[in-house]
N, C-alpha and C positions, 0 to 999 in steps of 0.2 A: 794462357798464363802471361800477364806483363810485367816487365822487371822493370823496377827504377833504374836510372843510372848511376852509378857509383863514383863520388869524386873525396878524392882528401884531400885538406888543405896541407900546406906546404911541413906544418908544426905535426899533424897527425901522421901523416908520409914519415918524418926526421925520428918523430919517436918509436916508432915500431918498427925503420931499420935497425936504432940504436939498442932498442931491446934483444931484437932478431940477435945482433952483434955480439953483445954483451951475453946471452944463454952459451952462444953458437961456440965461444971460448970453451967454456965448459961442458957443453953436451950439444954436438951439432944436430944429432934426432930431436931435443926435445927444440933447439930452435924451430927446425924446418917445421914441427909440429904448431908449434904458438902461431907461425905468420898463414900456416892453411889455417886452423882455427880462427885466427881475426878475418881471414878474405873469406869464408865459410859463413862467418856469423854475419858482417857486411852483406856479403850475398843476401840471406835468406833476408836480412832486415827489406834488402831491397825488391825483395818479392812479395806483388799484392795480394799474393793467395794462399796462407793465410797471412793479412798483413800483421804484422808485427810491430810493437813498439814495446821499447822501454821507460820506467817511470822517469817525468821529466822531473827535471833539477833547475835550478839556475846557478851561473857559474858565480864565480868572486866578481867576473865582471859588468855582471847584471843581464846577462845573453840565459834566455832559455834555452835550451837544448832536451833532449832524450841524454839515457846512459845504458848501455847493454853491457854485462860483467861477460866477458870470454876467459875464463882460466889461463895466468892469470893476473890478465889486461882488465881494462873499465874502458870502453871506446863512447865515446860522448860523441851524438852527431845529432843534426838537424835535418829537417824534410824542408821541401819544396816542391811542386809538382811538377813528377817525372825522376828526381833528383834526391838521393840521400846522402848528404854531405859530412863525412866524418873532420870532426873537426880536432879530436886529441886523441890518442890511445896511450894512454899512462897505466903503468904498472898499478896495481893494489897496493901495493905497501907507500908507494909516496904520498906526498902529500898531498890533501886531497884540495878540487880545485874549486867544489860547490863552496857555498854557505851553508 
């Protein structure tokens, strides 16, 4: 079995501690729950066996990418070989970043 490597950029990291943060107020089970669910869904995206993808999108800023819905985040990330690179994890309810 080979596993990609996993990286977030700096915006993907900020928003899914801010979320983490924001539940963690309110219900610190359902936080710690959401952030193993996004590292979880990461994981497996990054594993070639069976690989996985979600449908691409492109963003507002003309960037294709993937989007994988994790309950209940949307994690937008791109491939590269060896490398799957999350680039945003935004809540569902906000505003959305495709076209």
């Amino acid at each position: 079995m080979t596993v990609d490597r996993v990286e977030f950029t700096f915006d993907a990291a900020d928003e899914l501690d801010e979320l983490v943060e924001y539940i963690d107020v309110r219900n610190p089970d359902a936080a710690r729950r959401v952030r193993r669910d996004v590292m979880d869904a990461v994981a497996a995206l990054a594993d070639e066996a069976p690989r996985l993808d979600g449908p691409p999108v492109t963003l507002r800023s003309g960037d294709r990418c993937f989007r994988w819905f994790v309950h209940p985040v949307v994690v937008f990330y791109e491939r590269e070989p060896g490398v799957v690179r999350v680039l945003r994890v935004l809540h569902h309810a906000r505003e959305p970043i495709t076209r």
